[in-house]
FIFI-849531 format. One record per residue (C-alpha): x, y, z. Coordinates in steps of 0.05 Angstrom, whole numbers, plus 32768, in hexadecimal, padded with zeros to 4 digits. Example, Ala and Ser with C-alpha at 12.3 -4.5 7.8 and 13.67 -1.06 7.14 Angstrom:
80F67FA6809C 81117FEB808F 
//
This chain:
864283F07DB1 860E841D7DC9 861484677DA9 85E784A17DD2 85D684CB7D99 85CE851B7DA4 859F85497D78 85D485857D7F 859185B37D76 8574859D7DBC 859E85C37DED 85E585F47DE1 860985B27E13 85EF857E7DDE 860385AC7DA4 865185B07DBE 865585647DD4 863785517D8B 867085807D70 86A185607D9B 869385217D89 8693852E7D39 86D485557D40 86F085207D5F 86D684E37D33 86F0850D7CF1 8734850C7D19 872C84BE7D1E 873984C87D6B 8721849B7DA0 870284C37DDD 874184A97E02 877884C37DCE 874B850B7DD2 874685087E15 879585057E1B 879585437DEA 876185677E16 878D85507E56 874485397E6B 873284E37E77 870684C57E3E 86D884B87E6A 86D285057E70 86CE850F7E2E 869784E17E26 866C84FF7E5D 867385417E38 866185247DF1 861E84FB7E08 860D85397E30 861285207E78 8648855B7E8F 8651859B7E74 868B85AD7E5B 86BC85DF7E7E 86DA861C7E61 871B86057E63 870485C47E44 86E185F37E0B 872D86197E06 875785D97E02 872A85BD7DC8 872E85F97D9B 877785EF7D9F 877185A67D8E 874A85AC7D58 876185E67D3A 871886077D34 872586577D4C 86F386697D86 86B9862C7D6F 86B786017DAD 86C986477DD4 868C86687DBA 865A86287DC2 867686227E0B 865C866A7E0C 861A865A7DF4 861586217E37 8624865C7E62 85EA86887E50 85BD864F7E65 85D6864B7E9D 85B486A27EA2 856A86AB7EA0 854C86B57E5B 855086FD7E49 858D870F7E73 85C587057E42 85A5873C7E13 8598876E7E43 85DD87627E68 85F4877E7E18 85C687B17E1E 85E487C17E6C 862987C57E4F 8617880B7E2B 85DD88287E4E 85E588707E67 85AE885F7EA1 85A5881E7EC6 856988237EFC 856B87DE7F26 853B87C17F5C 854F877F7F81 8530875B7FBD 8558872A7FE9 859C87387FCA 85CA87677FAE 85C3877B7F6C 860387597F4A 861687967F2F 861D87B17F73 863F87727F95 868587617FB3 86AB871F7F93 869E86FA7FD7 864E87077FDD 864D86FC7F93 867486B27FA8 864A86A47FE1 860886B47FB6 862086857F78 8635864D7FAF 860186457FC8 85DB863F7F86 8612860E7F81 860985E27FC7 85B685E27FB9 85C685C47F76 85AA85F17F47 85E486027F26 862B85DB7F18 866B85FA7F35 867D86087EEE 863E862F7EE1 865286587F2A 8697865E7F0C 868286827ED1 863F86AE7EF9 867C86C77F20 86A786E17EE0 866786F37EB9 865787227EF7 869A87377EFA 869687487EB5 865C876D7EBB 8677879C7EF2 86C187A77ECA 868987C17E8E 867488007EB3 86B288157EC6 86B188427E83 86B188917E81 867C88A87E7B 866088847EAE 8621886A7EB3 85EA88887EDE 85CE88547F0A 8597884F7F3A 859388167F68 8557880D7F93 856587D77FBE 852D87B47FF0 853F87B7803B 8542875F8033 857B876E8008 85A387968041 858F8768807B 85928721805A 85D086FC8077 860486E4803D 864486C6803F 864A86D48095 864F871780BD 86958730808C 867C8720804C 864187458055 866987798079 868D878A8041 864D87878014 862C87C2803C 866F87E7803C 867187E17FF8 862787F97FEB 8636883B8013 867188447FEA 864688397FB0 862188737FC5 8659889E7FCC 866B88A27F83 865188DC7F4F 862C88B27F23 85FA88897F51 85BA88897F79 85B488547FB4 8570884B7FDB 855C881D800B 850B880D8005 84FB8804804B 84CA87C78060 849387FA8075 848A88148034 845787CB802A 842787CD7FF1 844588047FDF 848287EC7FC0 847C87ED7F74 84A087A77F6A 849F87677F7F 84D187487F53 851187617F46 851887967F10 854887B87EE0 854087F67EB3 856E88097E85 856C884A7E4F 859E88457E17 85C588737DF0 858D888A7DB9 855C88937E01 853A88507DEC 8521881E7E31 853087DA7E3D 851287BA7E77 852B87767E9A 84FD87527ED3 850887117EEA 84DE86D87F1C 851086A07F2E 850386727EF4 84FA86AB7EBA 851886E77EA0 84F387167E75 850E87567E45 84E387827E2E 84F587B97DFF 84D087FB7DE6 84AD88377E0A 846C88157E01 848287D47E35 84B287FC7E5E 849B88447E74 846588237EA3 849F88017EC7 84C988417EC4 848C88627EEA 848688327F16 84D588387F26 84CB88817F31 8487887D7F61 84C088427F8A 84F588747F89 84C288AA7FAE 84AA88787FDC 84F2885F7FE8 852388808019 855088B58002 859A88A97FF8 85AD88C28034 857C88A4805E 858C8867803A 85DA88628046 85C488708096 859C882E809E 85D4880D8071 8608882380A2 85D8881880E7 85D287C180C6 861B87C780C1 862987DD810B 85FA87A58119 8626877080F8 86688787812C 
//
């Protein structure tokens, strides 16, 4: 019989499937009599232990349980999510979770820290329908975002500055009430004590510092860490050095930017226009 052999070192999916399997061999189980265990087919188990599907999180859960091993399989399903995240994010989504400053610029979509649960679902489905990602994967973007959000609900608050391209106001996502309730949401963002919303109008051109999306964050101690991303490749850097020339650049896109208020009144004029 044919055996597809994993290196568990080549990717966090072949590292759980190669567990799976050995936990299950030093059980003396067939993938059918774990499968029963796992209330999953053999055949499913199999898939997961060559590497051909990923395994779910509830998959991950049941398996700790059968086997008795704590949080292992719950912590290596864990490790499959984060590849799922452009290199770079996971650590400065840690750093996020404690900053006393987060300065953001997006293009072509709302910031996820600014978005509602149904823009965030029609972004991640449609990740999902142009095959780039697995409905697991958009199951788990959703809660990670979620999760991000629910972190910065803390007192104090954070300060944060968003700086959002006119694309990201006008873009249609998710149909005329989804996005709707997005811009309602970003005005009521700029209602609150803590936060600074602009809108960088088109006609700013050349002048607009970035042309990838940004984030700034300054920590406790006053330290930087930076975050910019294309659409294949994060990138953190850390230090004054690396990040005060994209602070300044933030700053010369905030005075080139509208102000708040002008802001909110386009925001609210592309909602009218939605009615």
């Amino acid at each position: 019989m044919n055996r597809l052999e994993l290196d568990p070192h080549s990717s966090p999916r072949a590292a759980f499937g190669a567990q799976l399997r050995t936990s299950r061999e030093e059980n003396g189980w067939t993938q059918d009599e774990l499968g029963e265990r796992l209330e999953y087919s053999g055949t499913h188990v199999s898939a997961v232990e060559t590497g051909r599907k990923p395994p779910t999180l509830r998959l991950a859960r049941r398996a700790d349980v059968v086997f008795g091993t704590g949080t292992l399989f719950l912590d290596m399903f864990r490790d499959i999510r984060r590849t799922s995240l452009l290199e770079g994010f996971p650590d400065y989504v840690a750093h996020e979770a404690r900053a006393v400053e987060i300065r953001l610029f997006e293009l072509g979509i709302v910031p996820g820290l600014l978005q509602t649960p149904e823009y965030a679902a029609a972004v991640t489905m449609g990740a999902v329908r142009r095959g780039n990602i697995t409905q697991e994967q958009a199951d788990e973007r959703l809660t990670f975002i979620a999760e991000r959000q629910a972190r910065l609900v803390r007192h104090p608050a954070p300060l944060i500055h968003a700086v959002l391209d006119e694309s990201c106001i006008r873009r249609p996502v998710g149909g005329p009430a989804v996005m709707a309730a997005q811009l309602d949401q970003l005005i009521a963002f700029a209602e609150l004590p803590h936060t600074v919303l602009q809108v960088a109008p088109y006609d700013i051109e050349e002048r607009r510092s970035f042309d990838l999306p940004v984030n700034i964050l300054t920590l406790p101690d006053r330290s930087l860490v930076a975050y910019a991303e294309s659409a294949l490749q994060g990138h953190l850097e850390r230090g004054s050095d690396a990040v005060v020339p994209v602070l300044t650049a933030y700053h010369q896109l905030q005075a080139e930017a509208l102000s708040q208020t002008a802001s909110v009144a386009v925001i609210q004029q592309v909602r009218k226009e939605l009615q």
